[in-house]
LORO-329875 format. One record per residue: residue in one letter; residue number from 1; x, y, z of N, C-alpha, C in turn. Coordinates in Angstrom, 2 decimals, always signed. Example, Ala and Ser with C-alpha at 12.3 -4.5 7.8 and 13.67 -1.06 7.14 Angstrom:
2
[A,1,[+13.19,-5.69,+7.80],[+12.30,-4.50,+7.80],[+13.20,-3.30,+7.80]] [S,2,[+12.85,-2.25,+7.08],[+13.67,-1.06,+7.14],[+12.90,+0.03,+7.87]] 
//
This chain:
182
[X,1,[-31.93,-40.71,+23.62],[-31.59,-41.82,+24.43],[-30.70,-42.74,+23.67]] [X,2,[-31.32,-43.28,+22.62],[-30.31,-44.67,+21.77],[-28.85,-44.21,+21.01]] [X,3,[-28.19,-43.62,+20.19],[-27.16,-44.24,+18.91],[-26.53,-43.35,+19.44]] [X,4,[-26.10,-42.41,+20.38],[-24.82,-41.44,+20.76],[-24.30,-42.09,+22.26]] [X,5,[-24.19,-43.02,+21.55],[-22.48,-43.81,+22.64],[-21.63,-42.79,+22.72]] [X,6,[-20.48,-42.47,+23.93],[-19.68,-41.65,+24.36],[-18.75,-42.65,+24.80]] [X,7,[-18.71,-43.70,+24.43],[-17.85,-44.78,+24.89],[-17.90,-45.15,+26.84]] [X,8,[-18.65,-44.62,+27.24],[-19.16,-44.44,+28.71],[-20.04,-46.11,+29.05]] [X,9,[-19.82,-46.95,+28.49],[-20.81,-47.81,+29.10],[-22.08,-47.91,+27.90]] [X,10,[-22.45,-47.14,+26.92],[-23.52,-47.55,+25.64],[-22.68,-48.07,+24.60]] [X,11,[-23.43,-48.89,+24.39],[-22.99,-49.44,+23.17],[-23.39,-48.62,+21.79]] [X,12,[-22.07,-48.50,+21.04],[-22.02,-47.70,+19.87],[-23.15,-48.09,+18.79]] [X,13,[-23.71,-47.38,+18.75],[-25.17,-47.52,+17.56],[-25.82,-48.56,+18.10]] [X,14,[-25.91,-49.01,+19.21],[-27.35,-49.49,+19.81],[-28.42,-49.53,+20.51]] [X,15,[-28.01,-48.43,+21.49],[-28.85,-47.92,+22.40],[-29.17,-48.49,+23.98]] [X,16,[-28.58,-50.13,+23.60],[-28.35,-50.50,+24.93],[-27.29,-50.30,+25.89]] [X,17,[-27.28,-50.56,+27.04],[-26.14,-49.89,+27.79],[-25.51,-51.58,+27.91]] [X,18,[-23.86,-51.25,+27.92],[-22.84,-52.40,+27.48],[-22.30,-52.77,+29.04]] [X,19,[-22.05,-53.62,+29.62],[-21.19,-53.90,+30.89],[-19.87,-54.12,+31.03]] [X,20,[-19.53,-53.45,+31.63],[-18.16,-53.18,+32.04],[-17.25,-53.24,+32.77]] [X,21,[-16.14,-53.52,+33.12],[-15.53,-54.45,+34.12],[-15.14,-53.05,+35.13]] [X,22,[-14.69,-53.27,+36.33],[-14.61,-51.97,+37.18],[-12.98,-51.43,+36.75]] [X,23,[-12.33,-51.99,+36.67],[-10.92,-51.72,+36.26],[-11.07,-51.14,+35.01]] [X,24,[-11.59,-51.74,+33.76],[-11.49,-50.54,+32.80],[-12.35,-49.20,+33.00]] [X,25,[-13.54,-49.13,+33.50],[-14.19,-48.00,+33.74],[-13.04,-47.15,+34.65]] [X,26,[-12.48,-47.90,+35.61],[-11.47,-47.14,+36.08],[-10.18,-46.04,+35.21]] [X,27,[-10.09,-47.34,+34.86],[-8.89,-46.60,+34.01],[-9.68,-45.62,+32.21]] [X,28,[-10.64,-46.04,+32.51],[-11.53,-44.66,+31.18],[-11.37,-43.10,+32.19]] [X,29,[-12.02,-43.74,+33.18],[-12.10,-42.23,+33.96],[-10.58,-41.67,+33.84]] [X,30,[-9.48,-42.03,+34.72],[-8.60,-41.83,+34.86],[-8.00,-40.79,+33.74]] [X,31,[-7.93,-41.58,+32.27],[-7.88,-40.94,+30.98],[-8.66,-39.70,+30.87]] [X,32,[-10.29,-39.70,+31.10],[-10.66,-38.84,+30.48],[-10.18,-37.66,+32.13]] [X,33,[-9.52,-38.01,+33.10],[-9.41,-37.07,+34.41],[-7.99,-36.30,+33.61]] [X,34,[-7.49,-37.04,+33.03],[-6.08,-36.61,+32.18],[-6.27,-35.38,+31.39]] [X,35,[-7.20,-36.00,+30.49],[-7.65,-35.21,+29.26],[-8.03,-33.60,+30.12]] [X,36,[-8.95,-33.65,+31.39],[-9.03,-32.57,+31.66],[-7.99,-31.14,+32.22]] [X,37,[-7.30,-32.46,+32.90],[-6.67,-31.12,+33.28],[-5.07,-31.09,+32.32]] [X,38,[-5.04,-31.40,+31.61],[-4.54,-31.01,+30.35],[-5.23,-29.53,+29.27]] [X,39,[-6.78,-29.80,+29.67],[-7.55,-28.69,+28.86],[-7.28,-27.80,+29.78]] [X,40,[-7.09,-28.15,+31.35],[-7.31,-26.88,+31.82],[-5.96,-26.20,+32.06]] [X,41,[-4.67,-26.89,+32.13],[-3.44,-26.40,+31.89],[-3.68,-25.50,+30.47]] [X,42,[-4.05,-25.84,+29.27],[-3.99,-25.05,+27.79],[-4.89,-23.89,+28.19]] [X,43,[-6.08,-23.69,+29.06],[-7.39,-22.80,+29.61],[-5.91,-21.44,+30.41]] [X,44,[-5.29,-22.48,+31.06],[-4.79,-21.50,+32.32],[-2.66,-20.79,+31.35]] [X,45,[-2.69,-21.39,+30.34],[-1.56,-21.19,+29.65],[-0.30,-21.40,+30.47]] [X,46,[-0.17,-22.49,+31.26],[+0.83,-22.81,+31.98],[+1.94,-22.56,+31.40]] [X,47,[+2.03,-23.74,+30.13],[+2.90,-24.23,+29.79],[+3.33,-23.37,+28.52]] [X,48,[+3.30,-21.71,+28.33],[+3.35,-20.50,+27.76],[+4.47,-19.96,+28.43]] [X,49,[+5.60,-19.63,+28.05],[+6.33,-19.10,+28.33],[+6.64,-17.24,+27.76]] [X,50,[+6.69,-16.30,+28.14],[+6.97,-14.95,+27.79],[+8.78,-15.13,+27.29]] [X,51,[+9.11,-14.02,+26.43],[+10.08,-13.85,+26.40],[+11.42,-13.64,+27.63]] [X,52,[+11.23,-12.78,+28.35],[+11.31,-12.11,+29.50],[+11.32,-13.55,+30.47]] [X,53,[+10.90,-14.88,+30.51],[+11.10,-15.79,+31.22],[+11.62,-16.93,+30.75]] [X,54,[+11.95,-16.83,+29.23],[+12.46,-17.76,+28.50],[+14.19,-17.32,+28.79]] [X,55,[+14.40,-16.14,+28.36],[+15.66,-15.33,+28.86],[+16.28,-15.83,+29.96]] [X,56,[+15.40,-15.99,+31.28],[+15.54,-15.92,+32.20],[+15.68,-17.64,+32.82]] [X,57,[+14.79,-18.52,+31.75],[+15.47,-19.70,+31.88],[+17.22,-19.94,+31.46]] [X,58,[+17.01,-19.24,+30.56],[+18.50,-19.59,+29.61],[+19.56,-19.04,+30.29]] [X,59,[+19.09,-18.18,+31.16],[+20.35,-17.29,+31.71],[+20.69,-18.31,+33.47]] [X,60,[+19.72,-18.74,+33.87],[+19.77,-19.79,+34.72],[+20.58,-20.95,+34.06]] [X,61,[+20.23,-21.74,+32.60],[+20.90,-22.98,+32.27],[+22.38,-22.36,+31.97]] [X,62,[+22.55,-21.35,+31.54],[+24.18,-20.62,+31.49],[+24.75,-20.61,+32.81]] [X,63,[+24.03,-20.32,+33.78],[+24.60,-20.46,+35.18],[+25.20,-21.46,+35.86]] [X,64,[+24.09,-22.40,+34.99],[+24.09,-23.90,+35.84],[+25.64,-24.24,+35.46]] [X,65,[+25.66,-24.02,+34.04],[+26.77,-24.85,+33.30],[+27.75,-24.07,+33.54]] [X,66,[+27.94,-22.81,+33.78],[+29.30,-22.34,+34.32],[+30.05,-22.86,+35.69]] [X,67,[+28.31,-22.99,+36.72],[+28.91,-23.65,+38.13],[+29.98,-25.08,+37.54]] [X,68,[+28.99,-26.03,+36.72],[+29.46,-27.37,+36.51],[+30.92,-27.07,+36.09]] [X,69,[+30.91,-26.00,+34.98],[+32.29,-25.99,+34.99],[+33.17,-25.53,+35.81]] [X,70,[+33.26,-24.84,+36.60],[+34.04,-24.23,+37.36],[+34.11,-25.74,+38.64]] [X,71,[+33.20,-25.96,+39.08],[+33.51,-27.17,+40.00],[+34.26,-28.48,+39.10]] [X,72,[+34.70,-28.41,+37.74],[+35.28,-29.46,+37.26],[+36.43,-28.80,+37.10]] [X,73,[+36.98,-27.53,+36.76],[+37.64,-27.11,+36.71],[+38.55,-27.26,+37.97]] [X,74,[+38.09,-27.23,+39.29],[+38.57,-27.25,+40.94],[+39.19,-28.73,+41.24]] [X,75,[+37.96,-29.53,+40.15],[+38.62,-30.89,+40.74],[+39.80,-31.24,+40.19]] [X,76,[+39.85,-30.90,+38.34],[+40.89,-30.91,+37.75],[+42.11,-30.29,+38.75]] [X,77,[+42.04,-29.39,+38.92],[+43.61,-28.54,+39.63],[+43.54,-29.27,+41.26]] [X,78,[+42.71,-29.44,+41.81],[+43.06,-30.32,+43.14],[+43.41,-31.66,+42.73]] [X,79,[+43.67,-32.32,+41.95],[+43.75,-33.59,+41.37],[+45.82,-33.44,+40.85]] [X,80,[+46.32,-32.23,+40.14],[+47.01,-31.81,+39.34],[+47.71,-31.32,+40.56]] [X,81,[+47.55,-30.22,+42.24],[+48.04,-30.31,+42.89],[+48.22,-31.51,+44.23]] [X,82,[+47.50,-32.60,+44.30],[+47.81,-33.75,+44.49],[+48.94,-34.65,+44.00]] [X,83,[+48.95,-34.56,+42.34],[+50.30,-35.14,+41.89],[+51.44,-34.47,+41.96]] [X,84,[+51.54,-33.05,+41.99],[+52.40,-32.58,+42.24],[+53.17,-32.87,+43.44]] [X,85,[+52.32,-33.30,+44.79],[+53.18,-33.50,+45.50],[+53.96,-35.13,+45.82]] [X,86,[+53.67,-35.80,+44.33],[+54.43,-37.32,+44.54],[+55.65,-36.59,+43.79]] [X,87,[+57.14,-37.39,+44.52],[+58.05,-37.12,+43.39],[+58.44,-37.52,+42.90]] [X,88,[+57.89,-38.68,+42.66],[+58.26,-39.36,+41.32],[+57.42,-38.95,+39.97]] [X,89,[+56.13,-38.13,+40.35],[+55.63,-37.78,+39.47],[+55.77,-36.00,+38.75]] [X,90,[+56.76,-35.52,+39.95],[+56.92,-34.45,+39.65],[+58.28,-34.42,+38.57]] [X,91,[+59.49,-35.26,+39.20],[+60.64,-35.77,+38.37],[+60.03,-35.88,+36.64]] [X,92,[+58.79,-36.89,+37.12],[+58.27,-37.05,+35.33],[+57.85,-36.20,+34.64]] [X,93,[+57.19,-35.25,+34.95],[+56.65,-34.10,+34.72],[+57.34,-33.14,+34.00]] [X,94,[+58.92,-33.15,+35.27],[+60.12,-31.99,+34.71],[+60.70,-32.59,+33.18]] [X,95,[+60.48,-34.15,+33.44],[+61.52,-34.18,+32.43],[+60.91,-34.52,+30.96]] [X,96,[+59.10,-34.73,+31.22],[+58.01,-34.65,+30.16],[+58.51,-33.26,+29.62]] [X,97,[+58.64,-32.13,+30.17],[+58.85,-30.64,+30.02],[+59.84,-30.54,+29.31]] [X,98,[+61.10,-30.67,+29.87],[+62.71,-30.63,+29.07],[+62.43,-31.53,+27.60]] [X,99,[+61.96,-32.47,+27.58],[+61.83,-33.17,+26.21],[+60.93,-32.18,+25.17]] [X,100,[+59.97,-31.72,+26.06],[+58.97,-31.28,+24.83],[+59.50,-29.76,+24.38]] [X,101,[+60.15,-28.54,+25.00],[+60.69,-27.55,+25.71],[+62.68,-27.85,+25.33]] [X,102,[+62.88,-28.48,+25.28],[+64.28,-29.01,+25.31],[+65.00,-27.72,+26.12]] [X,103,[+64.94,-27.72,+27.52],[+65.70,-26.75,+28.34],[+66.89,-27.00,+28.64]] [X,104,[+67.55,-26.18,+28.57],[+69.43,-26.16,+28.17],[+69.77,-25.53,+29.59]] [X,105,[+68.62,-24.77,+30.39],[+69.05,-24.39,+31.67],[+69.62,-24.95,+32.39]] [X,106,[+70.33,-24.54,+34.05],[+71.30,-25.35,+34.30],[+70.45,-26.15,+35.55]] [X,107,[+69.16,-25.23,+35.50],[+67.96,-26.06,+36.41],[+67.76,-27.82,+35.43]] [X,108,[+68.09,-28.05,+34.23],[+67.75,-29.04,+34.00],[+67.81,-30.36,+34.12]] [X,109,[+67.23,-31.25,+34.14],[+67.56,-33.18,+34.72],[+69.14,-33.56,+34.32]] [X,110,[+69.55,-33.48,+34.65],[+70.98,-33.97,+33.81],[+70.49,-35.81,+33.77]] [X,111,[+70.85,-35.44,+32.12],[+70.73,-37.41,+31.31],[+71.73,-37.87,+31.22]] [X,112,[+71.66,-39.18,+31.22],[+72.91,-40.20,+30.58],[+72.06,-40.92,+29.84]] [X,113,[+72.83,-41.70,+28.51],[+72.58,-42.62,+27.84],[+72.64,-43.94,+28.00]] [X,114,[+71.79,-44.86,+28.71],[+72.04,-46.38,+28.88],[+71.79,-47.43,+27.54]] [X,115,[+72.32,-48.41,+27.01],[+72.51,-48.97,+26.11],[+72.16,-50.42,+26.86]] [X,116,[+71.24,-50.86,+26.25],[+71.24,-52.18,+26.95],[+71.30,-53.56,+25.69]] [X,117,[+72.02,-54.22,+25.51],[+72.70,-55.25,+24.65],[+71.97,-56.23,+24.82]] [X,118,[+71.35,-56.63,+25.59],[+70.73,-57.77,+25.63],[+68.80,-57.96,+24.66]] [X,119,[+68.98,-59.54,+24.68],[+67.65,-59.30,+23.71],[+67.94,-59.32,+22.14]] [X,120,[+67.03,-59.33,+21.47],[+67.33,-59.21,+19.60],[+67.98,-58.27,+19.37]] [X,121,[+68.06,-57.06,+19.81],[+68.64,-55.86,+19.35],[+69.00,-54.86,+20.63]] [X,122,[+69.55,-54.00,+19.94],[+70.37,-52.69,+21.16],[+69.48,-52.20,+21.13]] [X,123,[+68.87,-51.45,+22.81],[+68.14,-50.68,+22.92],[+68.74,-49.85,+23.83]] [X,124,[+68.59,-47.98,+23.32],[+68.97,-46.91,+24.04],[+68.18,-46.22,+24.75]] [X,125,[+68.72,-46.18,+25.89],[+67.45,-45.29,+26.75],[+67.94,-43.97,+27.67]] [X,126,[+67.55,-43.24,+27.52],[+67.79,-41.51,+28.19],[+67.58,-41.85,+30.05]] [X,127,[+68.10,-42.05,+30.64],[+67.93,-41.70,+31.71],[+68.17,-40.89,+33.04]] [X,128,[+68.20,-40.44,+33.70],[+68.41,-39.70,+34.38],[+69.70,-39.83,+35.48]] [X,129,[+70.67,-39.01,+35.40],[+72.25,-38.99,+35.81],[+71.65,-38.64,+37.16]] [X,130,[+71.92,-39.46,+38.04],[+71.70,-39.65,+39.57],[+72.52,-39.30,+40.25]] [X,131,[+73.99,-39.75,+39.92],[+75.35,-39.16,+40.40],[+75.30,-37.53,+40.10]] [X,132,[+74.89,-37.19,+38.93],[+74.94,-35.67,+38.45],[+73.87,-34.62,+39.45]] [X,133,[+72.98,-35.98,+39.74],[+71.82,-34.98,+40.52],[+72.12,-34.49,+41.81]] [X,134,[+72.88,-35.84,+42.30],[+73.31,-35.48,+43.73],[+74.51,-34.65,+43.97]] [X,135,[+75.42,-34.71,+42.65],[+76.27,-33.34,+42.86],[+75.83,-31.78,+42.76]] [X,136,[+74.82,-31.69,+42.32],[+74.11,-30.31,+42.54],[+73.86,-30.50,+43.88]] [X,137,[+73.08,-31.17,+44.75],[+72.56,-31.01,+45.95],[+73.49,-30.56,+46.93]] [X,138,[+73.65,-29.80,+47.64],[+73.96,-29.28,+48.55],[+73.93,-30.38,+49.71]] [X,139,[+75.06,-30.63,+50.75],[+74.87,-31.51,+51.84],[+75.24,-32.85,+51.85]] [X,140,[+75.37,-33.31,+50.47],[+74.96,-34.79,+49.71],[+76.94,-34.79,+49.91]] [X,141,[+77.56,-34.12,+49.98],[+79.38,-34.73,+49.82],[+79.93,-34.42,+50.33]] [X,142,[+79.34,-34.73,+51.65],[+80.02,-35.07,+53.24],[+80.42,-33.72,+53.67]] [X,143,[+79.32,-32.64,+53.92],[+79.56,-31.77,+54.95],[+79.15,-31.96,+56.12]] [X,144,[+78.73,-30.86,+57.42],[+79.15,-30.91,+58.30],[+77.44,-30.69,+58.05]] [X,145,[+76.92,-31.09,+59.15],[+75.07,-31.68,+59.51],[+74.79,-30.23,+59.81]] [X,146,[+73.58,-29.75,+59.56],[+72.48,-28.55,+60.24],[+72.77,-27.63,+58.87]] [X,147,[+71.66,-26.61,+59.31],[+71.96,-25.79,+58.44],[+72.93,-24.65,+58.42]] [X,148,[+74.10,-24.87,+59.17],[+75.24,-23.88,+59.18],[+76.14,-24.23,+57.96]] [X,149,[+76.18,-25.41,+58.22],[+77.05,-26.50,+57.20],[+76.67,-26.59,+56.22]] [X,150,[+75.11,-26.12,+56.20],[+74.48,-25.90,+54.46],[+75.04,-24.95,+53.98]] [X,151,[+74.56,-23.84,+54.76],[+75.06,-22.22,+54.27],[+76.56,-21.77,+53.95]] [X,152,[+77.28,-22.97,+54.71],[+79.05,-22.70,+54.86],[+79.19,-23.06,+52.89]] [X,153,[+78.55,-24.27,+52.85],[+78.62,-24.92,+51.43],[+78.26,-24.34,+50.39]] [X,154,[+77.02,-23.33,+50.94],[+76.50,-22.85,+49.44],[+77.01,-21.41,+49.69]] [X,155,[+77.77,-20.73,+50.54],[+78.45,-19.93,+50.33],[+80.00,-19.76,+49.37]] [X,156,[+80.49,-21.09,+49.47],[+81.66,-21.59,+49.01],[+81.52,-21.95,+47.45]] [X,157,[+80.58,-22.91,+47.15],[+79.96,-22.93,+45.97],[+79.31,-21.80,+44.99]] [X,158,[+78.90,-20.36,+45.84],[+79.01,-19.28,+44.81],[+79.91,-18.09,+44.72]] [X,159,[+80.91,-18.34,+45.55],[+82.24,-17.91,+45.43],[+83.04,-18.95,+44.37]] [X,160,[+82.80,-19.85,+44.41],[+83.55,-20.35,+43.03],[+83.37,-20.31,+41.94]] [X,161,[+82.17,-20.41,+41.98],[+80.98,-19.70,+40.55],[+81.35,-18.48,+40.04]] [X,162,[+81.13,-17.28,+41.30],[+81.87,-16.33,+40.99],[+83.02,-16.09,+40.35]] [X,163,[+84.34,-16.77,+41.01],[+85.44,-16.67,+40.52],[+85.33,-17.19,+39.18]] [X,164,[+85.29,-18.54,+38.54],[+85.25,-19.31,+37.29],[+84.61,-18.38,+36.49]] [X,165,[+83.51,-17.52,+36.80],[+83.14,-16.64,+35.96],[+84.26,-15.70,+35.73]] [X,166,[+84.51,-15.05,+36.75],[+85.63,-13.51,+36.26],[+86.70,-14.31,+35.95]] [X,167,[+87.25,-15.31,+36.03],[+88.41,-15.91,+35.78],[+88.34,-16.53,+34.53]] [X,168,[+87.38,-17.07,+33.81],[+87.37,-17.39,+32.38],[+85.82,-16.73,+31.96]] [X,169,[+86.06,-15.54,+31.24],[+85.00,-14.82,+30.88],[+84.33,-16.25,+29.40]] [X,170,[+83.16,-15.73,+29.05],[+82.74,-16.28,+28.09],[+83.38,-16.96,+26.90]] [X,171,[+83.07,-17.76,+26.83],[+83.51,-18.58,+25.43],[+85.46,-19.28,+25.41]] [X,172,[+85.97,-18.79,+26.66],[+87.36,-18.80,+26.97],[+87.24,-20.28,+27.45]] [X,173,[+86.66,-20.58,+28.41],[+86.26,-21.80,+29.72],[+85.96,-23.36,+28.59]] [X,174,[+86.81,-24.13,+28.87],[+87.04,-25.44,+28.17],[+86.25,-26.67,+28.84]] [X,175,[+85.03,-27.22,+28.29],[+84.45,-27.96,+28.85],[+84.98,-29.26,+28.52]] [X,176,[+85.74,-29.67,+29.70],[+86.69,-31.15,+29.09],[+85.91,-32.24,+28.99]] [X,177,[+84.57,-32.06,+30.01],[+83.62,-33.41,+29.98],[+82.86,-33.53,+28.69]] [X,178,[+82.88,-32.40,+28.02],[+81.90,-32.36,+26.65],[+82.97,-32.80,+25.79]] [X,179,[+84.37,-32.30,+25.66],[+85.73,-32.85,+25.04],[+85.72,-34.02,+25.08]] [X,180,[+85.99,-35.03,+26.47],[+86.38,-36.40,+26.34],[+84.86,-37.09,+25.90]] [X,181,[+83.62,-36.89,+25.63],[+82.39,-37.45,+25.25],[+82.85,-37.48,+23.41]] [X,182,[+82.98,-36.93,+23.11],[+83.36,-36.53,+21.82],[+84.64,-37.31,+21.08]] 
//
């Protein structure tokens, strides 16, 4: 009967029984309701994993993280074909490219050099030959509207190409605009 208190309401080494408020008896139970089925999770080996299901987690968290990537991957390139279609950002893009790439093709931005004098000092800046751009374009120097008038133009334009080629083969052909820069 007396000195084996269980912390239950006896008082430790006295034998009398101690009073107790209902809220902590509450919350003793609660604890020791914890404690049990904790023993009985370790009884029932829940929380035991086999090889064969450890695998089988890992091969799930590899899954997971390939989805994540692949759906970041989608947003990246839907994001990348979004800018593509501004053109001012595509212009930047080409000519991010030609700088890093330095393309000599005849697809390339044609630059001019602006010099601006004003301020403490000269500052030079690369910019983009606008007049040069619109003489590539087709349509842009007063032909005739629709697309007949396109095709009349860019038929004419690679007949001259043509010719300037067979007519001054390689290295013969005098670039006067690179001459008078010079």
């Amino acid at each position: 009967s007396g000195g084996h208190g269980h912390g239950f309401g006896a008082a430790e080494g006295l034998g009398e029984p101690k009073v107790v408020a209902g809220d902590v008896w509450l919350e003793e139970v609660n604890c020791l309701q914890a404690q049990l089925q904790d023993y009985g999770k370790s009884v029932r080996m829940e929380g035991f994993q086999t090889p064969a299901s450890k695998k089988s987690v890992e091969a799930h968290r590899a899954a997971e993280e390939k989805r994540k990537k692949e759906a970041l991957r989608q947003v990246k390139l839907r994001q990348m074909a979004k800018e593509a279609q501004n053109p001012k950002r595509r212009i930047a893009l080409r000519l991010d490219e030609c700088r890093e790439f330095g393309s000599k093709t005849q697809d390339a931005v044609p630059m001019c050099s602006w010099v601006d004098y004003g301020g403490f000092a000269q500052e030079s800046l690369e910019v983009v030959d606008v007049s040069a751009m619109q003489a590539r374009c087709l349509g842009l120097s007063g032909a005739k509207g629709g697309v007949k008038g396109l095709t009349e133009e860019k038929a004419r334009a690679d007949a001259c190409r043509r010719w300037e080629k067979d007519a001054l083969p390689e290295g013969l052909a005098r670039d006067f605009v690179r001459l008078n820069k010079e």
